[in-house]
VOBA-1610 file (N, C-alpha, C; in pm, whole numbers, padded with zeros to 5 digits, always signed):
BEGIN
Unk-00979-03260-00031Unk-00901-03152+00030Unk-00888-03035-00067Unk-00881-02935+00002Unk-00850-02827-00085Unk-00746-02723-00037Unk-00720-02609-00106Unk-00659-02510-00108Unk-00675-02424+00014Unk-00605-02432+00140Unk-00647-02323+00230Unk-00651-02174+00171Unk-00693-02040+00226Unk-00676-01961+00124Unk-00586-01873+00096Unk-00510-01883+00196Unk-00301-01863+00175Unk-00271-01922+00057Unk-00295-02054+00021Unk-00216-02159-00052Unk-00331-02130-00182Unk-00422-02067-00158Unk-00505-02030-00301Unk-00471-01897-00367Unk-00414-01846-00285Unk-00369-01630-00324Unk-00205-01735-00442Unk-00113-01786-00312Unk-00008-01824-00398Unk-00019-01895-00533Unk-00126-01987-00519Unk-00126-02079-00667Unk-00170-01967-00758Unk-00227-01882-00685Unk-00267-01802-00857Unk-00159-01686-00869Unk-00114-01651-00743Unk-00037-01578-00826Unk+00111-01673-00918Unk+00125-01822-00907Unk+00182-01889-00946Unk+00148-01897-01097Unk+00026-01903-01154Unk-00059-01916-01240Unk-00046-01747-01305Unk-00046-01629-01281Unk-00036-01542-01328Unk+00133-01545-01347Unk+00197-01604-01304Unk+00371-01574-01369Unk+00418-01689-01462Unk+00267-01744-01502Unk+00312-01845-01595Unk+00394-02002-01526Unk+00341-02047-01411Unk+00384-02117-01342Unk+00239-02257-01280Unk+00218-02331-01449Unk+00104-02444-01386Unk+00169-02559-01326Unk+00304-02586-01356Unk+00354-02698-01289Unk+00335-02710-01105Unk+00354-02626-01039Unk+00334-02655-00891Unk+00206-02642-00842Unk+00096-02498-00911Unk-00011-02578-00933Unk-00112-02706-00924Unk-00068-02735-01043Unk-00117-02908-01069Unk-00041-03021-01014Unk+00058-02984-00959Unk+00162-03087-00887Unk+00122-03094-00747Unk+00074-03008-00671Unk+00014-03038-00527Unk-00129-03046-00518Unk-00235-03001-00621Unk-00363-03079-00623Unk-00354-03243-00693Unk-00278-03242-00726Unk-00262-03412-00752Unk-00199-03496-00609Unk-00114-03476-00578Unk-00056-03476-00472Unk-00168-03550-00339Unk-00275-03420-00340Unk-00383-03466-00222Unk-00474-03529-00279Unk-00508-03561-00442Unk-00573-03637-00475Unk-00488-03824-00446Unk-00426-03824-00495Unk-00353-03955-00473Unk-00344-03973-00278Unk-00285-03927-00195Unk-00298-03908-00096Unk-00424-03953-00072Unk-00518-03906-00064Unk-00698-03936-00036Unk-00686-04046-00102Unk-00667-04099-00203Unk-00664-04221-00231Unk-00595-04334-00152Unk-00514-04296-00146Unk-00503-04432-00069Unk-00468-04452+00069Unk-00473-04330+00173Unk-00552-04349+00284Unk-00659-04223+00284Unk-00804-04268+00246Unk-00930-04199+00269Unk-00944-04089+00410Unk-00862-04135+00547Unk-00909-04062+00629Unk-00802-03935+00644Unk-00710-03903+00509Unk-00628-03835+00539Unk-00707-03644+00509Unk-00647-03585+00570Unk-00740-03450+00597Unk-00678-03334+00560Unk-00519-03356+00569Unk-00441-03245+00533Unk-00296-03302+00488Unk-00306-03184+00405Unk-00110-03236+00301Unk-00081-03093+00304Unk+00058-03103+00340Unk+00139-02920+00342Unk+00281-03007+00240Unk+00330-02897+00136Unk+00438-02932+00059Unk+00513-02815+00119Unk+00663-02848+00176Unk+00737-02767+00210Unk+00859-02723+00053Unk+00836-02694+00006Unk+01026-02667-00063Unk+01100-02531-00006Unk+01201-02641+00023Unk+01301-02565+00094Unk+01385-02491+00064Unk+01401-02448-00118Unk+01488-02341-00208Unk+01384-02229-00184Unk+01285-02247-00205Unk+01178-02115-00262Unk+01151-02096-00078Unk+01198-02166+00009Unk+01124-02129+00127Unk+00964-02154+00093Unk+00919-02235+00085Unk+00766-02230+00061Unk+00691-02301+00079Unk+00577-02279+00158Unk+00507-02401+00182Unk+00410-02393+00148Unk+00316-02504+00093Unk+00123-02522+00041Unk+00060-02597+00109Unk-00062-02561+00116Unk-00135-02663+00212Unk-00267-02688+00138Unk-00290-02816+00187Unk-00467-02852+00114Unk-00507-02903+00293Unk-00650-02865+00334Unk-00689-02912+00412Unk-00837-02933+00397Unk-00925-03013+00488Unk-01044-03119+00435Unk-01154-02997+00472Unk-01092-02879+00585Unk-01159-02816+00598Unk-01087-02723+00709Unk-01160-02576+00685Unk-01116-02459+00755Unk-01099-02437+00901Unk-01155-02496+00942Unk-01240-02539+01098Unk-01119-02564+01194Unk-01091-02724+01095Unk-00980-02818+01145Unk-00839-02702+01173Unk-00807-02673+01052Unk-00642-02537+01092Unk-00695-02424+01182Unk-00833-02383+01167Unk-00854-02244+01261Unk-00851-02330+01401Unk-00916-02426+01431Unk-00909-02463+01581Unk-00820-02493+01631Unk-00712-02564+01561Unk-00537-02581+01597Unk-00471-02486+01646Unk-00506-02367+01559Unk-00414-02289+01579Unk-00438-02226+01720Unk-00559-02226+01707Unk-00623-02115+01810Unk-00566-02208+01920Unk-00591-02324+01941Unk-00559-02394+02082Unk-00401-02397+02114Unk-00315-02411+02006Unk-00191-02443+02036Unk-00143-02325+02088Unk-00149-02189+02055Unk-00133-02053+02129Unk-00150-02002+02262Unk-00301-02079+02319Unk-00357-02068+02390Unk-00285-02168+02507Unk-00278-02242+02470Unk-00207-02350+02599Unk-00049-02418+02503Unk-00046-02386+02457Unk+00149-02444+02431Unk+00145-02566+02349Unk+00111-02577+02256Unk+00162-02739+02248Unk+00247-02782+02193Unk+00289-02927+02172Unk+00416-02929+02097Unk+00494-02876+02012Unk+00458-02842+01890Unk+00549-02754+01794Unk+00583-02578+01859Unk+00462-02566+01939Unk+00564-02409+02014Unk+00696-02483+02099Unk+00645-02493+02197Unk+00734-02568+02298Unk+00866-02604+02175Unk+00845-02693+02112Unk+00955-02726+01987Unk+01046-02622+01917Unk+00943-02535+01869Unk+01003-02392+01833Unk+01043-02338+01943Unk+01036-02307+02055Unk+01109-02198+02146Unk+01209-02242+02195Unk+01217-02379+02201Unk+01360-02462+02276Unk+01453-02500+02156Unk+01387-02454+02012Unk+01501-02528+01879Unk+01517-02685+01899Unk+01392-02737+01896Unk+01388-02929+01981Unk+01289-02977+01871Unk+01340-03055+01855Unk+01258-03177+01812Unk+01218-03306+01897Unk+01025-03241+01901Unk+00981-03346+01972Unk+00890-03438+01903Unk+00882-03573+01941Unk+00813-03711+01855Unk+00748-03733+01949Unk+00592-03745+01895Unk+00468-03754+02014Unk+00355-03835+01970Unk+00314-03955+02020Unk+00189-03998+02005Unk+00080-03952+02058Unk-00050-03971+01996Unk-00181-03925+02090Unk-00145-03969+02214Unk-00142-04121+02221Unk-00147-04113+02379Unk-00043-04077+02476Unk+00077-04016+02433Unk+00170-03947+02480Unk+00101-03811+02532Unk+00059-03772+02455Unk+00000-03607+02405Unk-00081-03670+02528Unk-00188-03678+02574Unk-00303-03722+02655Unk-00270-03713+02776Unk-00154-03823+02794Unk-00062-03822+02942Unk-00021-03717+03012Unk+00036-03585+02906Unk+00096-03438+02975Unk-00022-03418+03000Unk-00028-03310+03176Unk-00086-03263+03183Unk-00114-03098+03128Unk-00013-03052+03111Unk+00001-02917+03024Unk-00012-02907+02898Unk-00045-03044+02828Unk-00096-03013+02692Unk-00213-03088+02634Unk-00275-03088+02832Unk-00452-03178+02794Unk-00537-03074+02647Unk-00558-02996+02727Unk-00609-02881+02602Unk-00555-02904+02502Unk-00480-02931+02445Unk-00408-02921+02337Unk-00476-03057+02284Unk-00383-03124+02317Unk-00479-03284+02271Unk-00600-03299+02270Unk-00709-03285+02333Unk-00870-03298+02293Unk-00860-03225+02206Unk-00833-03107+02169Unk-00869-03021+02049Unk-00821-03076+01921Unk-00720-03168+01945Unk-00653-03214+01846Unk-00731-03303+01738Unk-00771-03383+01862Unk-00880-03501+01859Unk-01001-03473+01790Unk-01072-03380+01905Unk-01214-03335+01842Unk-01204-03303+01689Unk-01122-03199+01655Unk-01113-03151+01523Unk-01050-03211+01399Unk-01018-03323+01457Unk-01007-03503+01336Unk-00836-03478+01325Unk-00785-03424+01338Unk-00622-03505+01363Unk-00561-03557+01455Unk-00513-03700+01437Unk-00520-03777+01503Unk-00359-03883+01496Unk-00342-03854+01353Unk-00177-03868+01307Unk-00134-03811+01208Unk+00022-03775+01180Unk+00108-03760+01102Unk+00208-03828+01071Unk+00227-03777+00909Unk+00387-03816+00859Unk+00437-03722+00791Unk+00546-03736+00747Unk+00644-03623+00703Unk+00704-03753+00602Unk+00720-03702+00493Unk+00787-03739+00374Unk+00898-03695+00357Unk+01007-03693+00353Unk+01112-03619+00305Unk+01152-03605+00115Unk+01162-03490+00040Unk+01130-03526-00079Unk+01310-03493-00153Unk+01374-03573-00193Unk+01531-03574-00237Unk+01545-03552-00385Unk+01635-03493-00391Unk+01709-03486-00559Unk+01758-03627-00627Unk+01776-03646-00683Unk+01884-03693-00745Unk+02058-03733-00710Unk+02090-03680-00587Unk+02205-03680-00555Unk+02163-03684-00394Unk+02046-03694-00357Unk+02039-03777-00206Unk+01975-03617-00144Unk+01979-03573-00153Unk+01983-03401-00082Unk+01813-03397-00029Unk+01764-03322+00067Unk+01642-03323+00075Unk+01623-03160+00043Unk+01512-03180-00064Unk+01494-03049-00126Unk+01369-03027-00068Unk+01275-03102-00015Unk+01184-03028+00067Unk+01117-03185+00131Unk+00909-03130+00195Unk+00910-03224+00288Unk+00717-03214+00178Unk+00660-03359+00209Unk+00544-03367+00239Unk+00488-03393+00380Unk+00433-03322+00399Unk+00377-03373+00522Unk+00198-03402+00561Unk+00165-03524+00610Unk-00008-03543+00555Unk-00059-03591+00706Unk-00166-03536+00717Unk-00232-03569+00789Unk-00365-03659+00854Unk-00400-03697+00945Unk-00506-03788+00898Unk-00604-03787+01010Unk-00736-03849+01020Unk-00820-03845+01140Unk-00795-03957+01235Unk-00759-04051+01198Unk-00720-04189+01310Unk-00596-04210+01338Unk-00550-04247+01419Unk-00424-04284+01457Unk-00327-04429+01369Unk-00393-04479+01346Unk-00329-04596+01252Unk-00316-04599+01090Unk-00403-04475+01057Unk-00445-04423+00905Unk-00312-04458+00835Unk-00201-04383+00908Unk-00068-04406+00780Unk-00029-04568+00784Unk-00069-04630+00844Unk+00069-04750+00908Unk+00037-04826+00783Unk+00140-04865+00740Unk+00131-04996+00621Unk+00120-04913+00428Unk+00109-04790+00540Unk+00121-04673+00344Unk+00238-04588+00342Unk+00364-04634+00410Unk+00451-04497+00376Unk+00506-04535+00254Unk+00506-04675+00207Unk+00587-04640+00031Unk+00476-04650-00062Unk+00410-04669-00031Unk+00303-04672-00139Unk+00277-04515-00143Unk+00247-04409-00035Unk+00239-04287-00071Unk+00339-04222-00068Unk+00495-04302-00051Unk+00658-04224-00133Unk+00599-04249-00261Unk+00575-04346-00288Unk+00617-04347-00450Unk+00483-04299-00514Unk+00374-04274-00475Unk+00311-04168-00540Unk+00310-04009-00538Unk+00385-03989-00399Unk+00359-03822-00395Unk+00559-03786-00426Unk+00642-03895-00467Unk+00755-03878-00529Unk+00810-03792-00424Unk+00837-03927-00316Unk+00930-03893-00182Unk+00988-04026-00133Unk+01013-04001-00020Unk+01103-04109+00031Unk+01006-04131+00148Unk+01038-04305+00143Unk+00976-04350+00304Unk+01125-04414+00364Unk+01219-04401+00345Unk+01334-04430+00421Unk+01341-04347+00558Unk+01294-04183+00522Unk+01372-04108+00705Unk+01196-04085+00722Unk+01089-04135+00681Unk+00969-04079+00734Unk+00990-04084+00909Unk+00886-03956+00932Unk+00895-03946+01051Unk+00724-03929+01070Unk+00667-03993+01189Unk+00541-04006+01174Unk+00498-03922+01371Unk+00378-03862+01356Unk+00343-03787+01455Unk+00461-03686+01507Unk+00511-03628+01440Unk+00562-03523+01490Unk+00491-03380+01469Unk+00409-03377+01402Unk+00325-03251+01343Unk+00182-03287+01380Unk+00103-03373+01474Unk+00002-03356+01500Unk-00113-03189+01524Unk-00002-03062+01515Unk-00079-02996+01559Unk-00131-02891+01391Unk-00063-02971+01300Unk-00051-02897+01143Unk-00028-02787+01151Unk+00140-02788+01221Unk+00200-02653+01212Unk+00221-02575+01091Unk+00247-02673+00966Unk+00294-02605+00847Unk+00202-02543+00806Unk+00074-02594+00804Unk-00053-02425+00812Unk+00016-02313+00832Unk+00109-02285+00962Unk+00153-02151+01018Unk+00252-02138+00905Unk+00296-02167+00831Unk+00418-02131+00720Unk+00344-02095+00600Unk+00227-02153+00563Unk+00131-02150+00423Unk+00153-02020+00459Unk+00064-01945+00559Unk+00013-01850+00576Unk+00130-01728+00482Unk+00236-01772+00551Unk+00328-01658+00504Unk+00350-01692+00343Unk+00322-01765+00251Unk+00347-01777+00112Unk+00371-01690+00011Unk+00215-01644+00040Unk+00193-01540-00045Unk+00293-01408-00039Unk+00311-01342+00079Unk+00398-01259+00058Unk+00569-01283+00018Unk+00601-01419+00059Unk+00746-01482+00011Unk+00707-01494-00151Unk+00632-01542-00207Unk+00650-01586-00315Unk+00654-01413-00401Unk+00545-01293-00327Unk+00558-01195-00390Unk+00700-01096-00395Unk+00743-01160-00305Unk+00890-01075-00293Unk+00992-01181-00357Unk+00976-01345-00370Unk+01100-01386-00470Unk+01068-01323-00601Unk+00920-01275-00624Unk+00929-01236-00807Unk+00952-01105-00791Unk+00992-01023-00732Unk+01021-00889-00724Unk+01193-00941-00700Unk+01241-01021-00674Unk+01431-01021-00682Unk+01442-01092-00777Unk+01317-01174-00840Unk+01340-01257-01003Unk+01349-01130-01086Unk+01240-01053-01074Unk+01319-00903-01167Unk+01424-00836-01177Unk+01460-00800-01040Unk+01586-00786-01057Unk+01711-00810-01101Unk+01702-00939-01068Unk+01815-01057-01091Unk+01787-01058-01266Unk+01739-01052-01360Unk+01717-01073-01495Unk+01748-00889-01545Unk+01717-00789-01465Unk+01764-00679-01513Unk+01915-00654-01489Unk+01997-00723-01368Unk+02153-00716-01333Unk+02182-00782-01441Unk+02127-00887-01488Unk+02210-00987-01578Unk+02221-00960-01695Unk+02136-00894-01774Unk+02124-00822-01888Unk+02219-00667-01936Unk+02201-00600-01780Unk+02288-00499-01798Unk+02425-00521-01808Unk+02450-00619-01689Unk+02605-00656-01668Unk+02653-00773-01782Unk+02579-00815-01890Unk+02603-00919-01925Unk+02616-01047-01851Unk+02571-01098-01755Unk+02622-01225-01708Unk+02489-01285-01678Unk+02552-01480-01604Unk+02416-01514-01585Unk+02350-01485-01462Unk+02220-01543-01449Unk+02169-01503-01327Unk+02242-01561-01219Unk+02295-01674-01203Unk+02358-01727-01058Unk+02475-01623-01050Unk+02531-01570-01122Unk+02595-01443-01128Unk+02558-01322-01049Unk+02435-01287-01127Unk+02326-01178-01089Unk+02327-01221-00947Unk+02277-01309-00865Unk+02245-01354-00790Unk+02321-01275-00648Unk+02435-01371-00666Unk+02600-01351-00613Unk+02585-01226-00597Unk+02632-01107-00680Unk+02591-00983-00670Unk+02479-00888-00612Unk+02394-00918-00588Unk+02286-00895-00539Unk+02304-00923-00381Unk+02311-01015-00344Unk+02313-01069-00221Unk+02402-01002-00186Unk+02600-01010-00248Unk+02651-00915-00209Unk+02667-00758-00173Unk+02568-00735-00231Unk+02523-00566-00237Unk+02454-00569-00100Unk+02326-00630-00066Unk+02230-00666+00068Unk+02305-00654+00138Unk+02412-00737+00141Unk+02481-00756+00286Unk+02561-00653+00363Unk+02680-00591+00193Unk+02768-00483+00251Unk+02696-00334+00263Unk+02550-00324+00198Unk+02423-00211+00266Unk+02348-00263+00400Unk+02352-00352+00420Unk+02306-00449+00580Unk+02131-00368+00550Unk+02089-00482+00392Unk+01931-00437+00386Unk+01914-00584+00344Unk+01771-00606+00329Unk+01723-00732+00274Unk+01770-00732+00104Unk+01759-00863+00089Unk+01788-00919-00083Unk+01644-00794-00128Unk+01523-00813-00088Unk+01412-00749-00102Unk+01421-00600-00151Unk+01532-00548-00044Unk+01459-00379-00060Unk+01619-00357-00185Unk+01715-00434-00159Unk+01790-00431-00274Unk+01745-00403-00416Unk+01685-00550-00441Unk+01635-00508-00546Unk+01547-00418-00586Unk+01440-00350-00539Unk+01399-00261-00520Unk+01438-00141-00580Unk+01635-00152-00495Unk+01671+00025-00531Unk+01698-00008-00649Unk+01754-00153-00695Unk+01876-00143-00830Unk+01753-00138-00920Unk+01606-00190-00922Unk+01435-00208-01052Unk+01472-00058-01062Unk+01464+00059-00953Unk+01405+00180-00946Unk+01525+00277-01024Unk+01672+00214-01019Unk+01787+00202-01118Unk+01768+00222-01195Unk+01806+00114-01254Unk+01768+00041-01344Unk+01648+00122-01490Unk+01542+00090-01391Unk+01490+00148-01517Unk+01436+00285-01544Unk+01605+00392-01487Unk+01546+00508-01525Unk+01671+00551-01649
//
């Protein structure tokens, strides 16, 4: 698996801010994964502080044809998204609707066939984000959810399996790159408030956000005015 090329713009610009740990932490990730179920095709890492998601997939084909079909005729994760629902679906569930035949052969043809979702926790129980992996057969995960918790350093206690058959989190990769370019444009900021004002950044932070809100602008264009401030 590799780097879709959303999730290849972000790793490097991850890599240009001096950032190899996440990097090398989600190409390992789909290496272990492929290991020990072979027919798996796609892994998306959600973290849920940075808002951010990565994806490795086996190939381009597989996310361009998803997407294209799920738009085209509805399938579960829209339907999911427009009602705010969480729906749990097997292939042969998926097969049975008639409004999401299209959806399902395409699913099929283009080798996903099941999912799981990892949930990945702190230290104090909290879920700080999600793995989620994909695979070409329908039975691929069964008999590996702790063997791939305890390698991709998650939990198989709340796994949830086929709910993402259509590899929605593709649709989140996509947006990475520009999230990750606008948290390092309020990481500047936030290190120029803190310096001026003396304090720390969760400080900086606080302030910042409070400024956004009582101007009713993004954290984004905030920082923005206070960089353009700042450094005159």
């Amino acid at each position: 698996m590799e780097p879709i090329p959303e999730t290849r713009e972000t790793l490097e610009q991850l890599l240009a801010q001096g950032d190899t740990t996440l990097p090398t932490t989600l190409l390992r990730m789909g290496r272990r994964a492929a290991g020990i179920v072979p027919e798996c095709v796609g892994l998306s890492l959600a973290l849920i502080e940075h808002e951010l998601t990565l994806t490795l997939a086996a190939t381009s084909e597989v996310v361009a044809g998803l997407d294209a079909v799920q738009y085209v005729d509805g399938g579960p994760c829209v339907l999911g998204a427009h009602e705010e629902s969480t729906i749990d679906v097997a292939p042969e569930e998926l097969l049975g609707e008639d409004r999401w035949q299209m959806y399902a052969r395409a699913s099929a043809a283009a080798g996903v066939r099941s999912s799981l979702t990892l949930p990945i926790l702190d230290t104090g129980g909290s879920v700080i984000g999600t793995v989620n992996l994909y695979a070409a057969t329908p039975e691929a995960f069964v008999g590996h959810h702790d063997e791939l918790a305890d390698a991709l350093q998650a939990s198989a206690a709340s796994a949830v399996t086929n709910a993402d058959l259509s590899f929605s989190t593709r649709l989140a990769a996509v947006e990475a790159p520009q999230r990750l370019s606008e948290q390092y444009e309020v990481d500047i900021a936030l290190g120029m408030i803190a310096e001026s004002q003396g304090v720390d950044i969760a400080t900086a932070q606080k302030r910042l956000r409070q400024a956004a809100a009582r101007a009713n602008i993004s954290e984004r264009q905030a920082a923005r005015a206070i960089r353009g401030l700042l450094d005159h």
